[in-house]
C-alpha positions as CSV (number, residue, x, y, z in Angstrom):
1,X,-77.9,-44.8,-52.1
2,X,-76.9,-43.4,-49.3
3,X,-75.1,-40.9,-50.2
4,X,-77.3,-40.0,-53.0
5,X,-78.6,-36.1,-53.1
6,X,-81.8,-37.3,-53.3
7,X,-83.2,-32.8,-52.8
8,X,-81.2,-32.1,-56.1
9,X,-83.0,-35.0,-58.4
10,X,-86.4,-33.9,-56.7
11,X,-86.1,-30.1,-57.6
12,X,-87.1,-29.0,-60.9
13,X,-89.6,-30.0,-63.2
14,X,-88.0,-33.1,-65.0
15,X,-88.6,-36.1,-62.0
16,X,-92.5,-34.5,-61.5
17,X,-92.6,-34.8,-65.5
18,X,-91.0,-38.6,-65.3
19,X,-93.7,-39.3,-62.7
20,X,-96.3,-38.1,-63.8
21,X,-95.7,-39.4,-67.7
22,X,-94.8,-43.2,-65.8
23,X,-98.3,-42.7,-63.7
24,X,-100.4,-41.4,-67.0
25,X,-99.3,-44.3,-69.0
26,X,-100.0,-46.6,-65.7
27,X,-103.7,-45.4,-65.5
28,X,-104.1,-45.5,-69.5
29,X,-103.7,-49.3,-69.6
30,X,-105.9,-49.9,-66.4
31,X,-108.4,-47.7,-68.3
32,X,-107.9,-50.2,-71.4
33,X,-108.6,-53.0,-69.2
34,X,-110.6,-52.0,-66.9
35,X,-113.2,-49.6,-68.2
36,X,-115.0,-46.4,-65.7
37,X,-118.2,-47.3,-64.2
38,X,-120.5,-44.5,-63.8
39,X,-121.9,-44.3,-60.0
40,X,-124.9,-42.3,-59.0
41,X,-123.8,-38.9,-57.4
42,X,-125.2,-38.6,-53.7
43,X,-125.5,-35.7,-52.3
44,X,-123.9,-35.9,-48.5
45,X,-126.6,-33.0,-47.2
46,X,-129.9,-35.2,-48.2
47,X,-130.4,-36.4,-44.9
48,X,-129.1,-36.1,-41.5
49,X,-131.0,-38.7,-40.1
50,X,-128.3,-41.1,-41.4
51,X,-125.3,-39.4,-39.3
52,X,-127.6,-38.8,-35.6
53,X,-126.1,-41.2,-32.7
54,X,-129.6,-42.5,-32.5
55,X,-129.7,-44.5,-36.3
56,X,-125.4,-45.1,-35.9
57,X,-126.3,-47.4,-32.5
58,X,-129.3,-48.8,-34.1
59,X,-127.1,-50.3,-36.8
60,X,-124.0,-51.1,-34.5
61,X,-126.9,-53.2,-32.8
62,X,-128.1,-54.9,-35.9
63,X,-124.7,-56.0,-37.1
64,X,-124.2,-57.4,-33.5
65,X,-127.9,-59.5,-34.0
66,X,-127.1,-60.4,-37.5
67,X,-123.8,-61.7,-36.5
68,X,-124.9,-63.7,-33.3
69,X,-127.7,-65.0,-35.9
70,X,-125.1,-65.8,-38.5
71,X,-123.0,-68.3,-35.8
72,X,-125.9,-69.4,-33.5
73,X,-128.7,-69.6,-35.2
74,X,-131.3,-68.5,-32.9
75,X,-134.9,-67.9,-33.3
76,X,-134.9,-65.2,-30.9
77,X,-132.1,-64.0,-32.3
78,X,-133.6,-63.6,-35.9
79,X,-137.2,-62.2,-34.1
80,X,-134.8,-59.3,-32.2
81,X,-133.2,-58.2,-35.6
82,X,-136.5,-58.4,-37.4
83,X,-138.0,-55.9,-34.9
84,X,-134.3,-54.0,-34.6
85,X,-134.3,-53.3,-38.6
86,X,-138.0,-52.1,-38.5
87,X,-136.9,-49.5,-35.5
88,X,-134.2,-48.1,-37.7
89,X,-136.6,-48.4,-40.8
90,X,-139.0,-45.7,-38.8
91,X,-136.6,-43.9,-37.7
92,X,-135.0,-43.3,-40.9
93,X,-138.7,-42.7,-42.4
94,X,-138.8,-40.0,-40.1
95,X,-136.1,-38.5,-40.4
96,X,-136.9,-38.3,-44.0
97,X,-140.2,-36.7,-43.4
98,X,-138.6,-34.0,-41.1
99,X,-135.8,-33.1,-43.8
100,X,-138.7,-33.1,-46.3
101,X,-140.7,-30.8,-44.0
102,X,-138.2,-28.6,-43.7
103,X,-137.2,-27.8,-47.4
104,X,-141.0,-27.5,-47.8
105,X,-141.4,-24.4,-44.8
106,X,-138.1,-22.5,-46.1
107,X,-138.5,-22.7,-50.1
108,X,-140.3,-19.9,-51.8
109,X,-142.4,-21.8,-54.0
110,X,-143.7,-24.3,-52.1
111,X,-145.4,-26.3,-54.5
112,X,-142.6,-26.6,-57.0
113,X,-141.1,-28.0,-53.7
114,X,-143.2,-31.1,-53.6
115,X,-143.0,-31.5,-56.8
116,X,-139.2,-31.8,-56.5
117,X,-139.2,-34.2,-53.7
118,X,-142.2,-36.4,-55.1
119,X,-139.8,-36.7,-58.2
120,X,-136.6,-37.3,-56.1
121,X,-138.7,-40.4,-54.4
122,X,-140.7,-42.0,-56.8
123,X,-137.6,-41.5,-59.7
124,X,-134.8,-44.1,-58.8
125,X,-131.5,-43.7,-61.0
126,X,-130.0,-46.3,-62.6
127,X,-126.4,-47.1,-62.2
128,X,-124.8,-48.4,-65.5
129,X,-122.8,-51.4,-65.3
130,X,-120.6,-52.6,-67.8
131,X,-121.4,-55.6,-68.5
132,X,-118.4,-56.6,-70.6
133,X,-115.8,-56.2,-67.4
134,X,-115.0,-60.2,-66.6
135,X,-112.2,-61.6,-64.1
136,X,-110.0,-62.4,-67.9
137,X,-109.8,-58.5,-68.5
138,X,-108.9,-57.8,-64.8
139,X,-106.2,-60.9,-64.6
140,X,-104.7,-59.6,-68.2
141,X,-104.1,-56.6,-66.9
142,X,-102.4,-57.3,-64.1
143,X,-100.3,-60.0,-66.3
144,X,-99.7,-57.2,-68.8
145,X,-99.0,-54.1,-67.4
146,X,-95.3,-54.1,-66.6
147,X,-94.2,-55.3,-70.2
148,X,-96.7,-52.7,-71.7
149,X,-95.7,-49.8,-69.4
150,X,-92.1,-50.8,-70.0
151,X,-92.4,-51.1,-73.8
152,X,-94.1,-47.6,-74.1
153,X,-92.2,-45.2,-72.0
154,X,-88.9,-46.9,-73.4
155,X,-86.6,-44.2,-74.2
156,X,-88.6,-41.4,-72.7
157,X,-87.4,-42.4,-68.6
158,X,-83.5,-40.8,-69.9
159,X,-84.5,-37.2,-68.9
160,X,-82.7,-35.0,-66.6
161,X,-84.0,-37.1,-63.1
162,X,-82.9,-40.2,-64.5
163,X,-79.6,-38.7,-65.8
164,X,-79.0,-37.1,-62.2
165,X,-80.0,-40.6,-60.7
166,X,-77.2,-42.2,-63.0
167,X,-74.6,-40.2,-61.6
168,X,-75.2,-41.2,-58.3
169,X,-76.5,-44.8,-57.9
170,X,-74.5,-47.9,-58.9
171,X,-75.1,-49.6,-62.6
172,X,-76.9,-52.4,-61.0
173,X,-80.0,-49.4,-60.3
174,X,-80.1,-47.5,-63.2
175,X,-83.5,-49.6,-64.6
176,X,-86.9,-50.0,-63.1
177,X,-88.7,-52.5,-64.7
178,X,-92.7,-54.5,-64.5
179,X,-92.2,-58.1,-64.9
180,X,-94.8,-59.8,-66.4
181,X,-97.0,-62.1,-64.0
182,X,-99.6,-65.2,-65.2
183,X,-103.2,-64.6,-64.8
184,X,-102.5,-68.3,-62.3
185,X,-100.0,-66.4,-60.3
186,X,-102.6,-63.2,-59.7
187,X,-105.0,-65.8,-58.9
188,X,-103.2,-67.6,-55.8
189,X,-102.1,-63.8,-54.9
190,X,-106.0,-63.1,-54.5
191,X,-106.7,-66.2,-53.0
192,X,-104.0,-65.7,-50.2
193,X,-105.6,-61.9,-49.8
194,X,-108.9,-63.8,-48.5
């Protein structure tokens, strides 16, 4: 492989077009198995408050409390991060206020303003889960995805980049193939991951 002229396979069009038809069908049977879940859009410019050094050493602090609390088990520890979370409750209520305040003094139309921001607050999306997603669907398609990728593209990985990569690697290259795993062997891989 050494020796392989790896810039003339990667010019042109037909190794992009082998990738990109292997990655489509990839992503098609995760999408079989594994269906989309629709997430609530945030919008990164609703409040600062969240990004000033203040609020970011606040919550460095309560992890700290909440993982002395977690091994120790101390009282005081527990009465520190009570009174710790309601300091960055505050100050994340005011920082809320003041981004609040200040859409209200630069909009035009004032109370259509309030209005916008009463709705914002008081109207709390809903993020749709799926409900039918289980740990079976997941494990299948991990179990499944290399004969089914492999059975699908068949014929359609001889195009000009594997044709170029056939000139120049050894017989015992030419495939690329997905062996099929057991939903048992994905589970002790997970568990290891732990």
């Amino acid at each position: 492989m050494g020796n392989t002229d790896w810039n003339s396979i990667l010019i042109g069009k037909a190794a992009e077009e082998s990738y990109n038809h292997f990655f489509n069908e990839q992503k098609h049977w995760f999408d079989v198995y594994i269906p989309e879940r629709k997430k609530k859009a945030i919008n990164k410019n609703k409040y600062h408050i969240f990004d000033s050094e203040k609020v970011k050493q606040i919550r460095n602090t309560l992890d700290a409390i909440d993982t002395i609390f977690k091994v120790i088990r101390l009282n005081g520890a527990y009465v520190v991060y009570k009174k710790c979370k309601e300091i960055l409750r505050r100050k994340i209520e005011f920082g809320k206020k003041q981004h609040h305040l200040g859409l209200i003094q630069e909009s035009d139309n004032k109370i259509k303003t309030v209005w916008n921001i009463i709705k914002k607050e008081v109207t709390k999306p809903v993020i749709a889960t799926n409900t039918n997603l289980s740990a079976d669907k997941l494990n299948d398609f991990f179990a499944n995805v290399g004969e089914k990728v492999n059975t699908s593209l068949g014929s359609q990985m001889s195009d000009k980049a594997m044709q170029l990569l056939e000139k120049s690697l050894p017989k015992t290259d030419l495939t690329f193939t997905l062996h099929t795993t057991s939903a048992f062997e994905n589970s002790n891989i997970i568990s290891r991951m732990k």
